[in-house]
C-alpha positions as CSV (number, residue, x, y, z in Angstrom):
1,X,-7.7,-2.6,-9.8
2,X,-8.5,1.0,-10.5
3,X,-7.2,3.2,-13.3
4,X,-5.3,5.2,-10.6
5,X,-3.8,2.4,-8.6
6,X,-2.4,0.8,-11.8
7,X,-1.0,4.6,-12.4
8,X,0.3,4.8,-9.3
9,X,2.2,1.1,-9.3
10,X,3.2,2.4,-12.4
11,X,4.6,5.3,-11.0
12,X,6.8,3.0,-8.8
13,X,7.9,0.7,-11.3
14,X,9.1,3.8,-13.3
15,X,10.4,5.2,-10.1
16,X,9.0,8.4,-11.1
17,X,10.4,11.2,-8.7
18,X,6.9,13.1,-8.4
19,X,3.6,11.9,-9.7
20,X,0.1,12.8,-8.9
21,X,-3.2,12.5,-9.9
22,X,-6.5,13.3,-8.0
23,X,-6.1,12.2,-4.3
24,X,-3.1,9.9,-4.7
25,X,0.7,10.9,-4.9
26,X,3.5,8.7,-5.1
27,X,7.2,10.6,-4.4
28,X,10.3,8.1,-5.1
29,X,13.9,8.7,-4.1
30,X,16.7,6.3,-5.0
31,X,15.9,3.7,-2.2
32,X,12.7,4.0,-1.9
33,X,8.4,5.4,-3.2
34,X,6.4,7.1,-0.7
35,X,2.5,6.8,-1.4
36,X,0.1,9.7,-0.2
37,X,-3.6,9.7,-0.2
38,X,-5.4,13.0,0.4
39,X,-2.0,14.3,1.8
40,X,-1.4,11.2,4.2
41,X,1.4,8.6,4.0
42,X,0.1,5.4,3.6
43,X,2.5,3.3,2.3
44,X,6.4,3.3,1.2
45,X,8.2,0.9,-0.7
46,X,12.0,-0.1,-0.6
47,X,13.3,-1.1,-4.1
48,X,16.4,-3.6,-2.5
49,X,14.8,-5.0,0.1
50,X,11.0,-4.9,-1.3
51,X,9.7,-4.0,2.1
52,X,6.2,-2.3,1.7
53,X,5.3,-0.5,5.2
54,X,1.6,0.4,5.4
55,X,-0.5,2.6,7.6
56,X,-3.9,3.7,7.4
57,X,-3.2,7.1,9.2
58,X,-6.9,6.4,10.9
59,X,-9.0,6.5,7.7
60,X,-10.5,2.9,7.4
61,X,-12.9,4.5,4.0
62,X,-13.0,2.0,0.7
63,X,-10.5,4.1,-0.9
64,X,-7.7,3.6,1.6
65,X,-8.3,-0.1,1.5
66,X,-7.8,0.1,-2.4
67,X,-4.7,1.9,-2.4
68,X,-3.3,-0.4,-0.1
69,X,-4.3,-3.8,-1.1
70,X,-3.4,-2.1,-5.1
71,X,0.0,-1.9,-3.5
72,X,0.2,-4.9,-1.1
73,X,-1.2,-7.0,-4.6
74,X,2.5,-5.3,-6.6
75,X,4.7,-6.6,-3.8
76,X,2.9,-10.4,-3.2
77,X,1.4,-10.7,-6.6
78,X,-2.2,-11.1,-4.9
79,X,-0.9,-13.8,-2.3
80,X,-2.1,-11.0,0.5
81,X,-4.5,-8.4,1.5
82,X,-6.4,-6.1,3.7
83,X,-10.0,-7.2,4.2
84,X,-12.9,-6.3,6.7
85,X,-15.2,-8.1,8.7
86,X,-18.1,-6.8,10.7
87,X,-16.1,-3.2,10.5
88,X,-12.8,-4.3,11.5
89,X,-10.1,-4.5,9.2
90,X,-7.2,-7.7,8.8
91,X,-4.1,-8.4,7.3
92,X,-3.9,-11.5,5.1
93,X,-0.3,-12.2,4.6
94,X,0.7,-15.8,2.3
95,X,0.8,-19.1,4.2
96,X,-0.8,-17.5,7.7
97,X,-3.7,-16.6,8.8
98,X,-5.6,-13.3,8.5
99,X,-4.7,-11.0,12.0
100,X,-6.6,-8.1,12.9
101,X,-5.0,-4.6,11.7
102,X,-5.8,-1.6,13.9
103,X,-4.3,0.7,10.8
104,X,-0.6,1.2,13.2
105,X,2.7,1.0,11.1
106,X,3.4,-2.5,9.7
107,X,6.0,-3.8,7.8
108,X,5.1,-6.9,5.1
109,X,8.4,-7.2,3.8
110,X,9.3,-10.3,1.9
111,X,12.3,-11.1,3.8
């Protein structure tokens, strides 16, 4: 993991209201962290019911991939991923098997 991804779960742990640093921001409310990268929402985060809801928001670049699977690693403790084969990315969630990810909205709560 990055120096900036361990920042930015850091950031969440803290619940920091407003953080930022290069091309990742991370804004937290009470409830709930929402992760930007380069200005997109990628990911947000409910504290009760540790429900992570990623998106790529069309970028499918190393760096987006990071982000998330820094972020999917905090909430399943490295149980699950987001991988790519032959250009086409997957979701790898714990005790099922990988499914292709188009990038849409998907929730991998815990629940």
């Amino acid at each position: 993991m990055r120096k900036i991804e361990r920042e930015m779960i850091q950031a969440i742990i803290d619940r920091k209201q407003s953080w930022t640093l290069a091309n990742t921001r991370v804004e937290c409310t009470a409830a709930s962290c929402q992760v930007y990268l380069h200005g997109h929402h990628i990911a947000s985060y409910w504290f009760n019911s540790m429900e992570l809801l990623i998106s790529d928001k069309g970028w499918k670049t190393r760096t987006t991939k990071s982000r998330l699977n820094a972020l999917i690693k905090f909430v399943y403790g490295g149980t699950a991923s987001v991988t790519q084969r032959q250009f086409n990315w997957f979701i790898k969630l714990p005790n099922q098997p990988a499914k292709e990810w188009f990038g849409d909205l998907v929730s991998l709560g815990l629940g």
